[in-house]
C-alpha positions in Angstrom: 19.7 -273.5 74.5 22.3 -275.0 76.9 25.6 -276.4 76.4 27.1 -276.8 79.8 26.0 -279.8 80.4 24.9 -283.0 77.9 21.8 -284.7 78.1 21.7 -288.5 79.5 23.4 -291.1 78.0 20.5 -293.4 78.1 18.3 -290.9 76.1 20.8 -291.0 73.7 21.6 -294.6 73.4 24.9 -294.1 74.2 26.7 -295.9 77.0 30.3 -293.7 77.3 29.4 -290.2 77.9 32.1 -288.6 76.0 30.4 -289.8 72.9 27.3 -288.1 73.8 27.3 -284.5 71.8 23.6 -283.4 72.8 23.3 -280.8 75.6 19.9 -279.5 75.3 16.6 -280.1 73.5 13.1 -278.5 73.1 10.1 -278.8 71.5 8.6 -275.7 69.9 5.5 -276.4 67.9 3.7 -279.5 66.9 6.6 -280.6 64.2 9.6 -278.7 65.3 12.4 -279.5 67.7 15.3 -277.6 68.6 18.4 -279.1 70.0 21.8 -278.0 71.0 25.7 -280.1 70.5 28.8 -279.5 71.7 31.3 -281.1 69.7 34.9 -281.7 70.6 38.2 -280.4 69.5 39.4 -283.7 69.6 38.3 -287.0 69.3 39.8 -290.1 68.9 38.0 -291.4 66.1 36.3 -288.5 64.0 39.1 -286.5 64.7 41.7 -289.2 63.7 43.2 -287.7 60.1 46.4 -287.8 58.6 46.7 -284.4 58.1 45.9 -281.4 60.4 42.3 -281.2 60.8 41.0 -277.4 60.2 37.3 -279.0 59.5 34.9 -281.2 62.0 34.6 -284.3 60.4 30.3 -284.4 58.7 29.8 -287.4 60.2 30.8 -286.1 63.6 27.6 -283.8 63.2 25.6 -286.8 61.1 26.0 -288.5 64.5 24.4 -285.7 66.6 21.4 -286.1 64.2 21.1 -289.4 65.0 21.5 -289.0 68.6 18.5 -286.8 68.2 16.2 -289.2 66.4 16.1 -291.2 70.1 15.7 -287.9 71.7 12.5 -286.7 69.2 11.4 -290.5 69.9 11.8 -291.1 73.8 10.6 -287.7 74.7 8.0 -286.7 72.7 6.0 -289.6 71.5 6.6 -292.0 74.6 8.4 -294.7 72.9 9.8 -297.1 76.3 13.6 -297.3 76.7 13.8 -300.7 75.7 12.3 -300.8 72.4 14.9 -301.1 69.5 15.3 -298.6 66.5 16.1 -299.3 63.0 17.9 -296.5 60.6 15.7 -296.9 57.0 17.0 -294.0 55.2 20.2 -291.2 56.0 21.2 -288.0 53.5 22.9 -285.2 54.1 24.8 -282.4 52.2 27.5 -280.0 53.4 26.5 -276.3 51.6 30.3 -275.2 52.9 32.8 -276.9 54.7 34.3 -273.5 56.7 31.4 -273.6 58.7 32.7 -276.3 59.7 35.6 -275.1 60.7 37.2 -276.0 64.3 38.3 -273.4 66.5 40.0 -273.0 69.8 37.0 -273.5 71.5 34.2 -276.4 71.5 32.1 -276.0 68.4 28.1 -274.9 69.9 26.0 -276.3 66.9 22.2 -275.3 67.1 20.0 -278.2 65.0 16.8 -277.6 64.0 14.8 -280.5 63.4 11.4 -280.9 61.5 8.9 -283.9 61.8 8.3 -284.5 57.9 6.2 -287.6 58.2 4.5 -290.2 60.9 5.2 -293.8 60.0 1.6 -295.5 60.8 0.5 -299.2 61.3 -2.8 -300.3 63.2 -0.8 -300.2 66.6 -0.1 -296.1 66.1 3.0 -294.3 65.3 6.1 -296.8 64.7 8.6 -294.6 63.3 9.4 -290.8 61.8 11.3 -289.0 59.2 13.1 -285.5 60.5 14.4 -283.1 58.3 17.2 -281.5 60.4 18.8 -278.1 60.0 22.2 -277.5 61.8 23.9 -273.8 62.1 27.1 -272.3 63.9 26.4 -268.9 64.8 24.1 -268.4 62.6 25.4 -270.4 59.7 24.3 -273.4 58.1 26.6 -276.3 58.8 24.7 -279.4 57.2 21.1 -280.3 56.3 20.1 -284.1 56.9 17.1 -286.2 56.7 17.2 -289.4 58.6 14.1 -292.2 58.2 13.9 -294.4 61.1 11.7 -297.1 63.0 11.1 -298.6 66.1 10.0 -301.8 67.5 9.3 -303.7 70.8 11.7 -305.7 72.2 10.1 -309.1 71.6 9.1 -307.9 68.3 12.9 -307.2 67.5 13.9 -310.8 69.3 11.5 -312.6 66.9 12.4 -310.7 63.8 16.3 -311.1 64.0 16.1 -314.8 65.4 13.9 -315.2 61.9 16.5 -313.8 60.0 19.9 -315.7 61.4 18.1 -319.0 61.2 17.4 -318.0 57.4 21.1 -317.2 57.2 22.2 -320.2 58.7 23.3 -318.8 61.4 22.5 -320.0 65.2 25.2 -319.1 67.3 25.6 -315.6 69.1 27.3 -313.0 66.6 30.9 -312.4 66.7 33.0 -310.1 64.3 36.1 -310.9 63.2 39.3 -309.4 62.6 41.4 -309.5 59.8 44.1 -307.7 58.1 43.2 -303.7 57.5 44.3 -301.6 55.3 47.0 -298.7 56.0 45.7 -296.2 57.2 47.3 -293.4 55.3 45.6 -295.2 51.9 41.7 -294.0 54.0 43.2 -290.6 55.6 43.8 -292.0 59.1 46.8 -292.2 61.3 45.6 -294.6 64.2 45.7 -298.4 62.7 42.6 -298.7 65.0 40.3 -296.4 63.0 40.6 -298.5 60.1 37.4 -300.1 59.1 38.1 -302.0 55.5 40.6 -304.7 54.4 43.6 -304.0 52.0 40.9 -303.1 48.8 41.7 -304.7 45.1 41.9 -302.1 42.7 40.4 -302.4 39.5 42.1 -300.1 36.4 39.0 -298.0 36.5 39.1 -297.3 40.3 36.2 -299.8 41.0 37.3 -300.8 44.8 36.1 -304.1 46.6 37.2 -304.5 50.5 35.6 -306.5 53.4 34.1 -304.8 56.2 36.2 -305.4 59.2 36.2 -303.9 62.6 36.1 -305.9 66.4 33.3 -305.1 68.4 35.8 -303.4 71.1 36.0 -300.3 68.7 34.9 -297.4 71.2 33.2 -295.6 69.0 31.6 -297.5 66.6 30.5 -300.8 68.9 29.9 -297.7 71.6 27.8 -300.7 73.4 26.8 -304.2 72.4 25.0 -304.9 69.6 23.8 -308.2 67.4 24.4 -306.2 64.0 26.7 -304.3 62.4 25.8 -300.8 63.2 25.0 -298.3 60.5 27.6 -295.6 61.2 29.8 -298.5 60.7 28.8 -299.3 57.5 28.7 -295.6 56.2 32.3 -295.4 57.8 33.5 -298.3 55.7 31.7 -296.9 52.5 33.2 -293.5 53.0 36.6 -295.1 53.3 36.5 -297.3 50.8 35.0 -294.2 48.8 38.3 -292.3 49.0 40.6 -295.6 47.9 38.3 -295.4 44.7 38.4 -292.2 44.3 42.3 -291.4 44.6 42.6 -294.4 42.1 40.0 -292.8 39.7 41.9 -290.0 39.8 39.4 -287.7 41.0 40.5 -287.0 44.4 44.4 -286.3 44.6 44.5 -287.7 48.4 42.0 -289.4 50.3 42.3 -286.6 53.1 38.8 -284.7 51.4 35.9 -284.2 53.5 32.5 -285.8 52.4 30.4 -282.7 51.3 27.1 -285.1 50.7 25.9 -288.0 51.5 22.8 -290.6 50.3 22.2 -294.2 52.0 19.5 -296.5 52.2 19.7 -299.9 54.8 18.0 -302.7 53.3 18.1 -305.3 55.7 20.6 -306.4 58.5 23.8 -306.4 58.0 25.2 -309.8 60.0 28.8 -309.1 62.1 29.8 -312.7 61.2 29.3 -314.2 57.5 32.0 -311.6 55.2 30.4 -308.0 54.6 31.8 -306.8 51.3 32.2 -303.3 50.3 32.5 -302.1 46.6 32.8 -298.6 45.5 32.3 -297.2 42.2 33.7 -293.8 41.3 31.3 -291.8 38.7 32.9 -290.3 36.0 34.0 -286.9 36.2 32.5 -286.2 39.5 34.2 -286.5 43.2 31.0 -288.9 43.6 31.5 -292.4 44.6 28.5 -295.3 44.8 29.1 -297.8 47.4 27.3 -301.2 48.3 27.7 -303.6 51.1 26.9 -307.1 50.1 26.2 -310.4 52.5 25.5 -313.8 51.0 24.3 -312.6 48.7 22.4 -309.7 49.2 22.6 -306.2 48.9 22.3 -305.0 52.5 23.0 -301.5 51.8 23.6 -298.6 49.3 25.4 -295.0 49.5 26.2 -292.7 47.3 29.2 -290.1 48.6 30.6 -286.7 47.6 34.0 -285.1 48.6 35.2 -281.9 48.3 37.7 -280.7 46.0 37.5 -282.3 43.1 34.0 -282.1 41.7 30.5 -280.7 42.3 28.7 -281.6 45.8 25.5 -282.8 46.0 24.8 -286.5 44.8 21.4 -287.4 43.9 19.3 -289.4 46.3 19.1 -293.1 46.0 15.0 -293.1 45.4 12.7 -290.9 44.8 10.9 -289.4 47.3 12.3 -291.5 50.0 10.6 -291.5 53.2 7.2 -290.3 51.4 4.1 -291.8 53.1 5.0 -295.4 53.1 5.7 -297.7 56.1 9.0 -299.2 56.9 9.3 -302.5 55.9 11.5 -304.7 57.8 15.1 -304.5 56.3 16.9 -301.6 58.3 20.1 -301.2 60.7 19.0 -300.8 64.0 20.8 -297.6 65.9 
């Protein structure tokens, strides 16, 4: 595998090139892929902490999954550049941070990557769950599964004009700003990184914040978008996750790395009406359920683990998610 170069932007659906982390990519059997990352000393956004940072950030290395579910997709089963994806299901776990470690050199991550199922309707193939595999020299780094769709374009058009008009909602999405909170209180130094409001704190360390971050965010609204993207919703559950958590007493600082990680996407989640995020912190863990609620509706669930503080691992949301059915319709795209 190479890492002197990264693969295309557009294969990646990623319009700056310095948030592209895949380099290279090969198929070598029927249901196994290999790809190679590079990821960066530095970066503005998962690199952002308010302490030194001696670890990649996991969702630095979540994000080169995804990157690879357009790869898998575009490359091997022929899916056209134009249709849209949707992210149903996302795990991970962390089996030790210090292989995560940074160094004084770009980290080289090799990620193995395993078709586990074929989504099927009458028209063929519309989507895939990959078990992925991710190692530093040698060393397992993170295990992930991500469950995802696709659609065509006219398809998508139809589905989310359906779904405003539902809502009420008719004009073209904007997101608004609003007050954040301060960015020590999440682990971050740059105001900008900041993805929640000030949260109210309950005595038990239940935390409820809006979701709020413009669309010129470089990172997370990478390129336009008529949603609010996923890694922006796990961004605000993680951060919300750590208020919670250093209320409930269970993390001392909210500087801990998330060791696992369980979401499901139920439906859209709308960049205009208010996106509320509460986070729960279960007892006597360093666990912490989040939702993300929208007139409503529950438009999304996680469940998060940190390091130091209690046992990693948190149990998945369902049951055999990802087993043999087909997608429905709810989902974040990309």
């Amino acid at each position: 595998m190479q890492f002197a170069r990264t693969l295309p932007r557009n294969l990646v659906h990623r319009a700056a090139i310095a948030e592209v982390f895949l380099t290279d990519a090969e198929r070598r059997g029927e249901d196994e892929i290999l790809l190679a990352a590079q990821l960066p000393r530095c970066h503005a956004f998962y690199g952002d902490t308010l302490t030194p940072r001696g670890h990649h950030d996991p969702l630095l290395l979540l994000e080169a999954c995804r990157q690879a579910i357009f790869v898998v997709a575009h490359r091997w089963f022929g899916v056209p550049p134009d249709h849209r994806f949707l992210l149903r299901t996302v795990e991970f776990e962390v089996p030790d941070p210090d292989a995560l470690a940074t160094r004084d050199t770009p980290t080289e991550i090799v990620v193995g990557a395993r078709i586990a199922h074929r989504y099927r309707d009458r028209s063929g193939i519309t989507g895939l769950r990959l078990d992925f595999t991710a190692t530093v020299d040698g060393e397992e780094a993170m295990s992930a599964r991500i469950a995802y769709a696709w659609m065509r374009p006219e398809d998508y058009g139809r589905l989310r004009s359906r779904q405003r008009r539902a809502l009420g909602l008719f004009e073209p999405p904007v997101a608004p700003d609003g007050p954040r909170v301060h960015p020590a209180l999440v682990g971050r130094r740059d105001p900008a990184n900041t993805v929640v409001s000030p949260p109210h704190i309950t005595g038990d360390g239940r935390s409820t914040a809006r979701v709020v971050a413009p669309a010129t965010h470089p990172t997370l609204y990478d390129h336009r978008v008529d949603h609010v993207p996923g890694m922006l919703e796990l961004e605000a559950c993680r951060q919300l996750a750590l208020t919670a958590a250093v209320a409930a007493g269970t993390l001392r600082t909210p500087t801990a790395l998330p060791t696992a990680l369980s979401a499901r996407f139920r439906r859209f989640a709308e960049m205009d009406p208010p996106l509320q995020c509460v986070a729960t912190p279960v007892p006597s863990r360093a666990d912490v359920e989040c939702a993300l609620h929208q007139l409503g509706t529950t438009v999304a669930e996680a469940r998060i683990a940190f390091a130091h503080g209690g046992p990693a691992g948190p149990a998945r949301l369902l049951a055999g998610a990802g087993q043999g059915h087909a997608p429905g319709t709810g989902g974040t795209p990309r």
